[in-house]
C-alpha positions as CSV (number, residue, x, y, z in Angstrom):
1,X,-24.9,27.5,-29.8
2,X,-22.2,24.8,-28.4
3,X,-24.1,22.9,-25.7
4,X,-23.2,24.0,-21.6
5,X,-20.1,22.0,-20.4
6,X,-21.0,19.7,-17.1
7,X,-18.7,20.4,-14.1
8,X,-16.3,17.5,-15.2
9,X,-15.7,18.7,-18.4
10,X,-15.4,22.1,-16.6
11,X,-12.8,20.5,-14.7
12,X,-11.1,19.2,-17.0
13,X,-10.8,22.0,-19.2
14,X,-9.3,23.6,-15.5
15,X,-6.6,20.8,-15.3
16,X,-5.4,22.1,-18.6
17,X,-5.6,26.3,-17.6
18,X,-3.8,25.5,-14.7
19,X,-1.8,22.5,-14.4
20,X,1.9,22.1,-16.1
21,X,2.5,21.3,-19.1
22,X,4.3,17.4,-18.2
23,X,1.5,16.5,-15.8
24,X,-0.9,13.7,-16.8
25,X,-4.4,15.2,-17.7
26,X,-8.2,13.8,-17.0
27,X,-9.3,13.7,-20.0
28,X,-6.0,12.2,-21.7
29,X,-6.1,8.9,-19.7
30,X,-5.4,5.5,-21.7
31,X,-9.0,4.8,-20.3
32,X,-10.4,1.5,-18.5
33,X,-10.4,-2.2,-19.4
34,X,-14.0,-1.8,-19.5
35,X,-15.7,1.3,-20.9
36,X,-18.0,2.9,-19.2
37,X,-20.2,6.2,-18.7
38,X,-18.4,8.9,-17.5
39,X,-19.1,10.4,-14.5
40,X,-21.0,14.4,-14.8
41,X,-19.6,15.7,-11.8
42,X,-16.3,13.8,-11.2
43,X,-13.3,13.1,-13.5
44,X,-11.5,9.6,-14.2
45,X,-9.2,10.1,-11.7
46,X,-11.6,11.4,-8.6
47,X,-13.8,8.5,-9.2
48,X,-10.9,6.3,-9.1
49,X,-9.5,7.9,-6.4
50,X,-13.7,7.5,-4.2
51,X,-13.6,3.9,-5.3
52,X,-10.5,2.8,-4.1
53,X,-11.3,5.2,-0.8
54,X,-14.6,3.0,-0.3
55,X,-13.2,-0.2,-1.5
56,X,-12.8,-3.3,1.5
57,X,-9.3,-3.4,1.0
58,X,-8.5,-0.1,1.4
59,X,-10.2,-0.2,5.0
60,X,-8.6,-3.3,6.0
61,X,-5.5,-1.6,5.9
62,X,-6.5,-0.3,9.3
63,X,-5.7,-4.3,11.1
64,X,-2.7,-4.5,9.1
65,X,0.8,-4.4,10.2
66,X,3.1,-1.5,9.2
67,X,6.5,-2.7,10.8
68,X,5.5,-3.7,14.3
69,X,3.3,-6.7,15.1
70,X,0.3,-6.2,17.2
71,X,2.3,-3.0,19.2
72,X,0.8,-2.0,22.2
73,X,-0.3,1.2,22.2
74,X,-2.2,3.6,20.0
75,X,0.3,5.6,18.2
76,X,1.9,3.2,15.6
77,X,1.5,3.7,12.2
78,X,-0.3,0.3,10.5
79,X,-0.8,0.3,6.8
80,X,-3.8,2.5,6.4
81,X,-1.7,5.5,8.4
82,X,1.1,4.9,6.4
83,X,-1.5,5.1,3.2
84,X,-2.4,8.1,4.5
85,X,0.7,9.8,5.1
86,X,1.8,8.5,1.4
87,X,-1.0,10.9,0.2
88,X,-0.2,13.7,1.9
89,X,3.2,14.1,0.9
90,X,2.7,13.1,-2.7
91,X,-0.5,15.7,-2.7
92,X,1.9,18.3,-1.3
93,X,4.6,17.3,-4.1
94,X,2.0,17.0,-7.4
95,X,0.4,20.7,-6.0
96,X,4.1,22.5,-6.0
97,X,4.6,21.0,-9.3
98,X,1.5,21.6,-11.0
99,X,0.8,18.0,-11.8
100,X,-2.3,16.2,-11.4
101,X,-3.3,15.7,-7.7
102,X,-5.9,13.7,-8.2
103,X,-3.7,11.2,-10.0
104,X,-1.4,11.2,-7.2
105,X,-4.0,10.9,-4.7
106,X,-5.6,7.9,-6.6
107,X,-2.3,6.1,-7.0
108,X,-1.2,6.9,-2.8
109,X,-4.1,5.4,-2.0
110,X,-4.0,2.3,-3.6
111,X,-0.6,1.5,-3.9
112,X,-0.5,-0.8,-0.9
113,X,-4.0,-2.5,-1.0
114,X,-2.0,-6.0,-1.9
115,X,-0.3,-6.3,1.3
116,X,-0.5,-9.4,3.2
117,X,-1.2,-9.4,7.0
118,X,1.9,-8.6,9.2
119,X,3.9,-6.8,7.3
120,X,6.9,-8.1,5.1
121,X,7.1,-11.3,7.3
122,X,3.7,-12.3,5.4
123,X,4.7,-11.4,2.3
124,X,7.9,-13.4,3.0
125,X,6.2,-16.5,4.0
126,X,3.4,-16.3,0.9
127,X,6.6,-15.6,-1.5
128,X,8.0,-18.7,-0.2
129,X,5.0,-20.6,0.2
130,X,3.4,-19.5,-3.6
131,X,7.2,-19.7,-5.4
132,X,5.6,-22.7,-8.1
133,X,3.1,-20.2,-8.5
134,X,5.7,-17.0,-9.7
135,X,6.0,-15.8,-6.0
136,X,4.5,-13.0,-4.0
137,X,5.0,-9.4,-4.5
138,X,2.4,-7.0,-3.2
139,X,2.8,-4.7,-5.5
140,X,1.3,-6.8,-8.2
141,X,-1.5,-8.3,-5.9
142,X,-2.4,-4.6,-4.9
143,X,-3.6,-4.9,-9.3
144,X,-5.2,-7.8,-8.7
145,X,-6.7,-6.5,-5.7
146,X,-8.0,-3.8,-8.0
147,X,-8.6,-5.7,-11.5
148,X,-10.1,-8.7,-10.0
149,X,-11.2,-9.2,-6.4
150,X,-13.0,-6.5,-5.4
151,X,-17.0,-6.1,-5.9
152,X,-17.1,-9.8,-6.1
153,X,-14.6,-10.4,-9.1
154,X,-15.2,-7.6,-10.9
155,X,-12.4,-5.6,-9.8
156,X,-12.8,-1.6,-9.7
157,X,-12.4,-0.8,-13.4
158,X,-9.3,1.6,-12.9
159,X,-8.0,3.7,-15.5
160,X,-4.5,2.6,-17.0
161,X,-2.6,5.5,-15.4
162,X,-3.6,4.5,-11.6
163,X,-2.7,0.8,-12.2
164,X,0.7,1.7,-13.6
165,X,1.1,3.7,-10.4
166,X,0.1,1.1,-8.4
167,X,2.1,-1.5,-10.1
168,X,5.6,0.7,-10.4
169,X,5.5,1.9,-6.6
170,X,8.5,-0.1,-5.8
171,X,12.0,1.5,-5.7
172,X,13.2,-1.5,-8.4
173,X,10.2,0.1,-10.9
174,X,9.9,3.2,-13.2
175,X,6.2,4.6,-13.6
176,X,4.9,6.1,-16.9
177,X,3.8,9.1,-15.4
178,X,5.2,11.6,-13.3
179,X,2.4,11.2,-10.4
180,X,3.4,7.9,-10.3
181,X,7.1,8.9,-9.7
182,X,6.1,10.9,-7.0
183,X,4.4,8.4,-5.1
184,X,7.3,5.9,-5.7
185,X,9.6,8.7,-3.7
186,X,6.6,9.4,-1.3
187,X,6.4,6.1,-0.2
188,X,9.7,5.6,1.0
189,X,10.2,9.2,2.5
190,X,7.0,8.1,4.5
191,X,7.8,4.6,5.8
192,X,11.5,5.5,6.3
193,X,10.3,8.5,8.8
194,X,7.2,7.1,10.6
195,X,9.3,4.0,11.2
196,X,11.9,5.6,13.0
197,X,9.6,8.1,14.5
198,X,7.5,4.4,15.9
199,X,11.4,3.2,16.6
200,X,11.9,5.9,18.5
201,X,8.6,5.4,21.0
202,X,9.1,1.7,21.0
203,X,13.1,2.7,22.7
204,X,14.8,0.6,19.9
205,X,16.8,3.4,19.0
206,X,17.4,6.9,19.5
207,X,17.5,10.3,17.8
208,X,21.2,11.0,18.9
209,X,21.8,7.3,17.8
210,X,21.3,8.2,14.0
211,X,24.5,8.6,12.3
212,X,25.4,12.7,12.6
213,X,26.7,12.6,8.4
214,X,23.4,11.5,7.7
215,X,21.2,13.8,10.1
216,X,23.5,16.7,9.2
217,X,21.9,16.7,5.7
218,X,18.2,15.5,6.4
219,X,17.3,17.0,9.7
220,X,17.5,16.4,13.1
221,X,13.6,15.6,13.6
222,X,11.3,13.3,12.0
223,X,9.7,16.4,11.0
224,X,12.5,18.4,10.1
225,X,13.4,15.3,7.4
226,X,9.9,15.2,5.7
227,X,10.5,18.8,5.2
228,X,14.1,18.5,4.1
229,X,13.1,15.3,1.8
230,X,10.0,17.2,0.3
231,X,11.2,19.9,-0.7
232,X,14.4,18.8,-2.3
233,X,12.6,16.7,-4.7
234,X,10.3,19.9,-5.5
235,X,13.3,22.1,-6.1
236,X,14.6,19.3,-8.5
237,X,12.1,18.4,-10.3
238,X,10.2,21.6,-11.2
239,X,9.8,22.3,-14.9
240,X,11.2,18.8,-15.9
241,X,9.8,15.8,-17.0
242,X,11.1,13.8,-14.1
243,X,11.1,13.5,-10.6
244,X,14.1,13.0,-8.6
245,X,16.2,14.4,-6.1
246,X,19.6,15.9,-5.2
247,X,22.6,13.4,-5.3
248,X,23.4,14.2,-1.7
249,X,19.9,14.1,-0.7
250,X,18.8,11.3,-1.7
251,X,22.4,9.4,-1.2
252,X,21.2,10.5,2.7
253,X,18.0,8.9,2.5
254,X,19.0,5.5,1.0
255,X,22.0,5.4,3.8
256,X,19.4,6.1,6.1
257,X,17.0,3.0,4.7
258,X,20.0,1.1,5.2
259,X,20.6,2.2,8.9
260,X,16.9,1.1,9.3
261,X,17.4,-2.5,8.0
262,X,20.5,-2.7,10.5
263,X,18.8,-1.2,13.8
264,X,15.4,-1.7,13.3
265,X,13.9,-4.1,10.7
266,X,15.9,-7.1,11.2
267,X,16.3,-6.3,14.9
268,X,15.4,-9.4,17.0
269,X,13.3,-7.7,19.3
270,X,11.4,-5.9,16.9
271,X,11.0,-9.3,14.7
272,X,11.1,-12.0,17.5
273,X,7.5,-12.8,16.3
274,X,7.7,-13.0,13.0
275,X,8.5,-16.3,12.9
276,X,5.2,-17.5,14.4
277,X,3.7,-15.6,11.7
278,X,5.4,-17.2,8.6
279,X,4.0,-21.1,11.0
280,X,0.8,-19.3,10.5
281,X,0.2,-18.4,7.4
282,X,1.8,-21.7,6.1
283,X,-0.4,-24.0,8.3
284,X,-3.4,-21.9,7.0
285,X,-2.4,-22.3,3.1
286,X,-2.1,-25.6,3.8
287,X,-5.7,-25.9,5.6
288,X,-7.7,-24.2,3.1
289,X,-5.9,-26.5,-0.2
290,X,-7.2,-29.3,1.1
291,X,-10.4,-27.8,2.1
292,X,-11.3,-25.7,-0.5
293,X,-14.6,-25.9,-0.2
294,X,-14.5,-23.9,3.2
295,X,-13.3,-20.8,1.6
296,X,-15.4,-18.1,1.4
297,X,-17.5,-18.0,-1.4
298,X,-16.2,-14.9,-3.4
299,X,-13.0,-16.9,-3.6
300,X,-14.0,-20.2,-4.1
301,X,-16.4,-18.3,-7.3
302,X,-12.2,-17.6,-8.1
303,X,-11.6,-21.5,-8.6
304,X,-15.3,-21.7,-10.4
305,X,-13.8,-19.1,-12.9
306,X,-11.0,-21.0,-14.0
307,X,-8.5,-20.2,-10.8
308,X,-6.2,-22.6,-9.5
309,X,-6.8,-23.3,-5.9
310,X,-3.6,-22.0,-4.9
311,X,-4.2,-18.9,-6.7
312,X,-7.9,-18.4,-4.5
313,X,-6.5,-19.6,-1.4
314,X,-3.5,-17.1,-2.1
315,X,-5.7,-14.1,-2.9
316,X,-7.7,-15.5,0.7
317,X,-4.6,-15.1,3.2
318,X,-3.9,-12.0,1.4
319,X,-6.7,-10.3,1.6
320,X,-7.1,-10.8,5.6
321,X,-6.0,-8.3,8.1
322,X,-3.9,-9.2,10.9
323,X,-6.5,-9.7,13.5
324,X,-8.9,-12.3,11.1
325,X,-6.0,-13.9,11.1
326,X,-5.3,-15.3,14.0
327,X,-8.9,-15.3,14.9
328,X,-9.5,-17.4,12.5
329,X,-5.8,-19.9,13.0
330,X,-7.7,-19.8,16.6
331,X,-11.2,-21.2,15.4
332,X,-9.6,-23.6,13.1
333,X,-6.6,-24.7,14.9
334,X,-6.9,-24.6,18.4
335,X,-9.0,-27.2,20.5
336,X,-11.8,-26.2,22.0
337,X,-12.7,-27.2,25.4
338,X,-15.5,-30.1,25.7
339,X,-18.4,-29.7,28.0
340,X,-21.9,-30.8,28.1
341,X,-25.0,-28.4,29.1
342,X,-25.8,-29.4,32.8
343,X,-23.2,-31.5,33.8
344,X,-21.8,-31.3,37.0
345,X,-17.9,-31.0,37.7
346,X,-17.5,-33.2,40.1
């Protein structure tokens, strides 16, 4: 008598009853760099998907910068909401299209766990700064986020297919697998709408402001464009093995990216501060390669291992969120005043 499946191989026989027949299955994965048991209850991907969930970079994504620095108020998207919304739309995608959620879910997640503090301007400045080294691109530190510096070097032991995902997020990459894909689109149909939904409440721009040819086709709402832009990819990608989107559609959305660069993301107001950050981040790196020994031990282990120092004091500034930032440029940077217990001013 063939011995009782446990729930994940239960599961997994589900994926293959119910999903379609392009989307990347459980039990089908390229694997891990390191084998391991599998889980009795969960499949490859929903553990991935919990580990990155639970990892410390994923929650500090909640200090980091999406587009505006340190905004007052409590509405603005930083990285973790923009994670967040990522996921939804690519879970709402991968569940019309009968492809793998989990997947999707697992890739959303951790697609932007490489991100520097403040935004772009930080990953500007460490680009610059790192350029002997090959550059900065957070894409490829969100992998080494995963591979290498979390639980205290020994990375989270991804499968293949959620490392590609993470890797290929970028509109410049192509993914293996069609989850990936849709978090590639997902990413910008979230940041292009949240950010003009946190332009709006910040009075850089306005909704009549948008060009008409553009909001014509995508929607007159930020609401109404998430609709239009999710389910145009679903109509045009069900039952192939692709995802992609109308011409006109999608000719709309990159204008629209564009209009964004003009009004909003190189807008002085918006960006009159990023300057101080790139002073920051410089005068930091340049701190902590000549004191290497003050770096925190799970990345000064880095340099034990066979690091460079610039690589470790690299994976250091990249890893912090915005507020241990300048915290710490304050502790290390900024003179203290002197005083002696008891004294008298006189």
């Amino acid at each position: 008598m063939e011995q009782e499946k446990n729930l994940r191989e239960r599961q997994e026989q589900r994926e293959h009853e119910i999903l379609g027949k392009y989307a990347s299955f459980a039990d089908e994965s390229r694997g891990r760099e390191r084998t391991e048991p599998q889980c009795d209850i969960r499949t490859d991907y929903q553990r991935d998907r919990d580990r990155i969930l639970h990892s410390k970079a994923f929650r500090r994504l909640k200090q980091k910068t999406q587009v505006f620095l340190a905004p007052e108020g409590d509405h603005y998207r930083t990285r973790m909401t923009h994670t967040l919304e990522v996921a939804q739309n690519a879970r709402t995608i991968a569940r019309a299209l009968q492809l793998n959620e989990d997947l999707t879910e697992a890739i959303a997640l951790g697609h932007d766990l490489g991100h520097t503090p403040f935004g772009h301007a930080g990953e500007r400045a460490l680009n610059r700064i790192t350029k002997d080294l090959g550059g900065f691109r957070h894409n490829e530190q969100s992998v080494r986020v995963v591979e290498r510096l979390e639980k205290e070097g020994m990375g989270l032991n991804l499968t293949w297919e959620v490392r590609d995902g993470i890797l290929n997020h970028q509109t410049s990459l192509t993914p293996a697998t069609l989850e990936g894909k849709i978090v590639r689109l997902s990413d910008k149909i979230a940041y292009i709408n949240s950010d003009i939904d946190d332009s709006i409440r910040a009075g850089l721009i306005k909704e009549e402001e948008i060009p008409y040819w553009l909001t014509d086709v995508l929607g007159h709402s930020t609401n109404y464009r998430l609709n239009t832009l999710v389910h145009d990819i679903v109509r045009n990608s069900e039952g192939k093995n692709d995802i992609s989107m109308s011409p006109e559609v999608e000719k709309a959305m990159f204008s629209l990216r564009s209009y964004m660069f003009e009004k909003v993301y190189t807008n002085p107001v918006a960006k009159s501060e990023e300057k101080k950050v790139e002073i920051l981040i410089e005068q930091l790196y340049d701190y902590y390669i000549h004191h290497t020994e003050e770096l925190p031990s799970e990345f000064s282990a880095l340099i034990l291992l066979g690091e460079t120092p610039e690589r470790a004091v690299c994976d250091f500034i990249a890893c912090m969120s915005d507020r241990y930032m300048v915290n710490l440029y304050k502790e290390l940077m900024i003179p203290k005043a002197w005083s002696v217990l008891g004294t008298e001013h006189r």
